[in-house]
N, C-alpha and C positions, 0 to 999 in steps of 0.2 A: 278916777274911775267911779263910776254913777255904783249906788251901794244896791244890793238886790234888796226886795220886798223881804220884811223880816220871817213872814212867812214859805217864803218859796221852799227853801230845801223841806220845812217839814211837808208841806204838800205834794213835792217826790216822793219822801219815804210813804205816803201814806195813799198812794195814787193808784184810785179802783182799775181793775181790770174790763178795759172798755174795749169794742171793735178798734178802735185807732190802735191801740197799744199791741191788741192782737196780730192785727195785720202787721206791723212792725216787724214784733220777733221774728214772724213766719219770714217775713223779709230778708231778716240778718241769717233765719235758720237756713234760705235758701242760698244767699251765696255763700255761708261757711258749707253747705252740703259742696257747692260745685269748685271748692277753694281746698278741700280735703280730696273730692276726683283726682284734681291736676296735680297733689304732692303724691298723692299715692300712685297717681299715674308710672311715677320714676321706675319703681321698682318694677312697675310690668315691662315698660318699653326697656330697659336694661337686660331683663330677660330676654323677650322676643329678639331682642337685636341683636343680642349674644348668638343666639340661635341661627338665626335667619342667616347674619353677616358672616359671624364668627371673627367679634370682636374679642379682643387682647385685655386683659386686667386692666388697662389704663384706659383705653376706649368704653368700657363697662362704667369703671369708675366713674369716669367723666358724664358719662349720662344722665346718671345719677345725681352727681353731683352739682351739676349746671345749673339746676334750677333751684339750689340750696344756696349756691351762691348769688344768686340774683336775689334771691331773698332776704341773703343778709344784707344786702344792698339796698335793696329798698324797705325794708323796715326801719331799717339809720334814716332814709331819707325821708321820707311820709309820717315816721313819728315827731320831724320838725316841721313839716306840712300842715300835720293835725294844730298843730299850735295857732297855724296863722288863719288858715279856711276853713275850720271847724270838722270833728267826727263826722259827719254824712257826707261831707264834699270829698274829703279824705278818702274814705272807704269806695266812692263812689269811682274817683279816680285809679283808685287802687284793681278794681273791677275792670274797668274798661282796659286798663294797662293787659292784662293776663288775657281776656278779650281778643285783644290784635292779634300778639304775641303763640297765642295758641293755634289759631287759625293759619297764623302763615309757617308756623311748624308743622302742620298737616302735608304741607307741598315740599318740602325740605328735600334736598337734592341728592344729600348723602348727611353723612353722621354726623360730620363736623357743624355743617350747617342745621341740623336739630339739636347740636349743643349750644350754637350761640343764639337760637331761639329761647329754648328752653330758658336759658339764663333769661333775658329781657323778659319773658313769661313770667321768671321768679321776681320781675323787680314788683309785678302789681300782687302774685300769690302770695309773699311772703309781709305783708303791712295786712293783709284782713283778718289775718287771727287777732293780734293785740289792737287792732281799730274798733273789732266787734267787741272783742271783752270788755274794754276802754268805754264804748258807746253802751251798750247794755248795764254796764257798772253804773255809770251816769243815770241811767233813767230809772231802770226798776226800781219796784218800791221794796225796803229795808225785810220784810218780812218772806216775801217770796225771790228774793234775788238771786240765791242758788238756784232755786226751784226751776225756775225761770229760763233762768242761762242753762241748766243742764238741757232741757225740756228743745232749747235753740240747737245744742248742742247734737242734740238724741240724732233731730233731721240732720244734722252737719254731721254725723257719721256714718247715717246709711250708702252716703259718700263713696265708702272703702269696698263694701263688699258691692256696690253698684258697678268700680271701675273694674275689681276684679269677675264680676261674672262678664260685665262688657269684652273686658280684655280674652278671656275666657272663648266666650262664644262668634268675638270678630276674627281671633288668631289665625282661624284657618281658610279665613272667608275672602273675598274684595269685591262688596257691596260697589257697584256703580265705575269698576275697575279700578277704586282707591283700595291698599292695603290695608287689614282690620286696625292694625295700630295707628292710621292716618284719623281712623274714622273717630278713634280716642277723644284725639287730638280736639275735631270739629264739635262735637259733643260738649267737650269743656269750654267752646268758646262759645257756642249754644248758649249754655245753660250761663255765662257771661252775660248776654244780649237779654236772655230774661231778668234777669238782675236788674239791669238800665233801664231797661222798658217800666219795673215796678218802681222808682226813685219816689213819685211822689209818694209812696206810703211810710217814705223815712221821715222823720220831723229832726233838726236838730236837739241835740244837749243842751233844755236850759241851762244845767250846770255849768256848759261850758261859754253859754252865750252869757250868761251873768257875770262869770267868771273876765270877760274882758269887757264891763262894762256893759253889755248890750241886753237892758233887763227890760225894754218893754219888748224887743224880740223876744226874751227869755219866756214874759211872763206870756205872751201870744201862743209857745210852743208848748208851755204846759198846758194853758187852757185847752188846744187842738189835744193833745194826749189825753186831756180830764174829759174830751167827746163831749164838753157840755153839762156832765155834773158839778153840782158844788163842790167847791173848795173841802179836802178833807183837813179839817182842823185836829190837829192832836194836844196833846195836853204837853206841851214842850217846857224846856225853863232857859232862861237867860245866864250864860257865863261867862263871865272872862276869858280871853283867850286871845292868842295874837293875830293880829292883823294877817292879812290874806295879803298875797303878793299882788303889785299892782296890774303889771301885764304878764300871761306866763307866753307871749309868743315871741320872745327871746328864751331858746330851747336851752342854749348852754349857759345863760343865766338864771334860767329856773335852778337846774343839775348845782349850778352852785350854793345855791340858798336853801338846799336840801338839810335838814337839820341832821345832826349827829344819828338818830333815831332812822331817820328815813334811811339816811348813808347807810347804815346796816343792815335796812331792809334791800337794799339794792345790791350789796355785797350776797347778802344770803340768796337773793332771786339769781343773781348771776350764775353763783356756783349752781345754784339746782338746774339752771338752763343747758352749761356746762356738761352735765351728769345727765340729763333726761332725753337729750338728745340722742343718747345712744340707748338707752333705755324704752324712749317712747316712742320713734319714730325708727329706731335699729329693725326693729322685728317686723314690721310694715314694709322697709325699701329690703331687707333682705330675706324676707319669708321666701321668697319664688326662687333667690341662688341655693338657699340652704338646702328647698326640696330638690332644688335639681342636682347637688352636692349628693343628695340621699340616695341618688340613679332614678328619680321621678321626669319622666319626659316632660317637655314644656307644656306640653297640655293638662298631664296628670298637676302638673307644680302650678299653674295656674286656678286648674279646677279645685285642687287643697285647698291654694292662698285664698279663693272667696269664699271657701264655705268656713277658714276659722275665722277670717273677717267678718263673718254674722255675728261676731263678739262683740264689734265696736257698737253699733245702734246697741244691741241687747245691756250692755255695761253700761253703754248712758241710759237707758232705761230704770235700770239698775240703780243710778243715782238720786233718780230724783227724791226717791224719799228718804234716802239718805241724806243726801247734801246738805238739807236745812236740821235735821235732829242729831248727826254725827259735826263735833267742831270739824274746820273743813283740812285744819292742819294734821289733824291725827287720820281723817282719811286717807291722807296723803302718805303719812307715814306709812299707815296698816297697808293701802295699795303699793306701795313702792314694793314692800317687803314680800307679798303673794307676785306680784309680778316676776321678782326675785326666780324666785318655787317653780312656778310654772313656766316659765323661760327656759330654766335648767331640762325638767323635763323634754319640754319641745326636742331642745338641743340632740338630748341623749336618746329620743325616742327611735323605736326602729320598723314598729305595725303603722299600716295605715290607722288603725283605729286610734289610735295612744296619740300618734300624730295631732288627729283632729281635733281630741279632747283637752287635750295639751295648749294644743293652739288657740281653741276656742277661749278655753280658761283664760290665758295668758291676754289676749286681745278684749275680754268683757271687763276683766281686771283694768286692764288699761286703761280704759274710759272712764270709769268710775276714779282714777285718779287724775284721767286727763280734763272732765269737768271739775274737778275741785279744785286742781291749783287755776284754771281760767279764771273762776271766779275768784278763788284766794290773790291771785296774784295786782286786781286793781283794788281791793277792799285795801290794802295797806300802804296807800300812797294817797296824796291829798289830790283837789281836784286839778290844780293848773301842773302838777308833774306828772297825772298820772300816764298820760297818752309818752311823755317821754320816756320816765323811769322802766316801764312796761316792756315799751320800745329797744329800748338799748340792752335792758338784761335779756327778751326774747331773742336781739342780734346773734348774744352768744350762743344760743341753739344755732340757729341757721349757720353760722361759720362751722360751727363743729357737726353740724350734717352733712354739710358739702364738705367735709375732711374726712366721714366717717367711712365714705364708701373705699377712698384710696387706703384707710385704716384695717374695716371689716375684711373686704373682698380677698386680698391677702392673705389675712389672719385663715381665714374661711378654706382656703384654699390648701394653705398651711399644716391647718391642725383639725379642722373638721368641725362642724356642726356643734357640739357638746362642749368643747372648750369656750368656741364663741360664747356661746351664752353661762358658759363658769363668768367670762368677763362681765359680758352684760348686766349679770345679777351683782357681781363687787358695785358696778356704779349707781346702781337701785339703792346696796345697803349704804352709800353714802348719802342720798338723794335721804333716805329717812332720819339718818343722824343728822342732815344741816337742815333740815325743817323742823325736826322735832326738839331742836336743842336752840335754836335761833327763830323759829317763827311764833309770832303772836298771834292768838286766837280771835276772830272774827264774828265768828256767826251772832245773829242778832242784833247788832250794833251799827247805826248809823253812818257812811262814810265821812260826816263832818267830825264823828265824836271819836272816831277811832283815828282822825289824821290833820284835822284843820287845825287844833290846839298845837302841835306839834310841828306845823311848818315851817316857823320861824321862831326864833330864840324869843323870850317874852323881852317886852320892851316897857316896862310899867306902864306911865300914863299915854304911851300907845295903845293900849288894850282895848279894841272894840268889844262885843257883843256878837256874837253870832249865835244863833239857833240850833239844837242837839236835843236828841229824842232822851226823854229819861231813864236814867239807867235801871234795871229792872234783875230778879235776884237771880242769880248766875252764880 
């Protein structure tokens, strides 16, 4: 493998904020906006169709569920994708997938046939969260990278209260003789099609184009993102360190060459995937049954769910001047634990007004924890695993989303509103114990210097030379 320019990586970390670069994020922020629509979607069409149809706990479930499992299905598959055709192709295909799949779930015949939509839907929505944190991880420069991705993040969750006011205000309508939740549907494959239409203002990963060799592509992609400024030079130093793997587009060979270090970092992301799944995406797909569990008609239970959804944009808001001054682990931990708090409330709440406050709280909380582990979670992986490592522990969310509705709905159903989220919050307080007592601290530090030493076992007079930003007093 052709060796990259000894320069290159410091000249990512230190890469001005130029139109090209701009137009990017807004790119990534645009389809993570319309990639947060179609998961949040679940929970509205679950409702309505409970309603409308007068589906059965397993027909509810299943709605929900469908498109969590296509997710976990295709984030397995597209994160061994990203290895061979690179982050933009990836994402790109990943796009168009959810694209088709949404559009012809608009016309769906009956339930069943919007549940095996939905699924195929999930196989392209569930690979764009870890392809953008992956791709974004890659590029921004070392000093604003939380900044950055939160800021992509902020647009990708105006997302939630966009489907619910949508969901909201098409319920009772049929624009053009389609049903409002038809029109969901076409809107999400819309906002798909504009995605495609903007391709060119993605550049690939030098990281990743270096990464298998390919460094005058590399060094072409970073020059188009430098927009024509000079090279940013930094004051770097030369270290010892182990050689980089030669190809990582053998996926389950990469996963094997994962050093003991990394192995724990991927044990630890698992479980928190494991945990957060019901924790971060719980109260998103089941806001609308809870309120309707409360004796809220489907409109009141919609019109609630969007307005505490103004939490998500407002929480990534929130973040951004957080993210880079607070370590991004102990955010994580402090949000798990308020999330906790404000969950319970919801649960137990019984005024509209407590409701909303409750809600609000709980869903700005969210985001503020849901941008710090995006960003936490590719900072602690080197560059040729990180699209896998990312990939396979997020899988574990998605399986346990698409299990959680045939878990919740039950529970919900069961014991009521307040118990649920007693549950909810135990898996938060775990979620802060396996980060805070297993994760390593980030902010500030180069992804070569926090992971590339560390890939493979040293091998003495193997030892190349790689490039790392100087370490600085912490």
């Amino acid at each position: 493998m052709a060796e990259a320019p000894p320069d290159l990586m410091a000249r990512l970390d230190g890469l001005p904020m130029t139109p090209v670069l701009r137009r990017l994020i807004a790119t990534v922020g645009l389809a993570l906006f319309f990639d947060m629509f179609e998961i949040f979607m679940s929970g509205m069409l679950a409702a309505v169709m409970k309603e409308r149809h007068g589906l059965g706990q397993t027909q509810t479930s299943a709605v929900i569920a469908s498109v969590f499992v296509g997710m976990f299905v295709g984030v397995l598959v597209m994160g061994r994708v990203a290895h061979r055709v690179g982050r933009r192709r990836a994402l790109l295909a990943a796009v168009a997938v959810y694209t088709l799949f949404s559009a012809a779930g608009a016309f769906s015949a009956d339930v069943w046939m919007l549940i095996a939509l939905r699924f195929l839907a999930g196989l392209g929505i569930g690979p764009v969260l870890p392809l953008a944190d992956a791709y974004l991880g890659d590029l921004l420069p070392v000093r604003s990278r939380g900044r950055l991705t939160a800021w992509a993040y902020t647009a990708a969750f105006t997302g939630v209260p966009a489907v619910g006011l949508m969901a909201r205000w098409l319920q009772p309508r049929q624009p053009l003789g389609l049903d409002g939740w038809r029109w969901l549907l076409l809107i999400g494959a819309a906002g798909g099609l504009c995605v495609l239409a903007l391709r060119g203002r993605l550049v690939e990963s030098p990281r990743w184009l270096a990464s298998v060799g390919r460094v005058r592509e590399a060094e072409a992609a970073l020059a188009r993102l430098e927009g024509g400024t000079p090279p940013v030079r930094s004051s770097a130093r030369t270290v010892p360190t182990a050689p980089r793997a030669a190809s990582p587009a053998a996926g389950a060979r990469d996963e094997a060459r994962l050093s003991p270090v990394h192995r724990r970092r991927v044990g630890m992301l698992a479980v928190f995937h494991l945990l957060q799944a019901f924790g971060g995406y719980g109260f998103g797909t089941m806001a609308p049954l809870v309120l309707a569990e409360k004796g809220y008609s489907i409109v009141h239970s919609l019109l609630f769910s969007a307005v505490t959804f103004l939490g998500y944009p407002l929480g990534s808001v929130l973040s951004v001047p957080l993210i880079e001054r607070v370590q991004r682990k102990h955010l994580i931990v402090a949000t798990s634990l308020a999330m906790a708090g404000s969950g319970m409330l919801f649960g137990f709440a019984g005024g509209e007004t407590l409701i909303i406050v409750s809600g609000l709280a709980y869903t700005a909380v969210s985001n503020v924890f849901s941008n710090a582990y995006h960003v936490y979670q590719v900072e602690i992986f080197p560059t040729a695993y990180r699209v896998s490592a990312v990939s396979w522990t997020y899988s574990v969310s998605r399986i346990c989303t698409a299990a959680m509705p045939f878990m919740m709905v039950p529970f919900l159903d069961a014991h009521g509103p307040g118990v649920l989220f007693v549950a909810v919050a135990v898996t938060l307080v775990l979620i802060a114990v396996d980060i805070g007592l297993l994760g390593p601290t980030t902010n500030g530090l180069a992804l070569e210097e926090m992971n590339e030493a560390l890939a493979l076992p040293q091998s003495g007079s193997d030892s190349v030379a790689v490039l790392v930003r100087p370490r600085r007093g912490r």
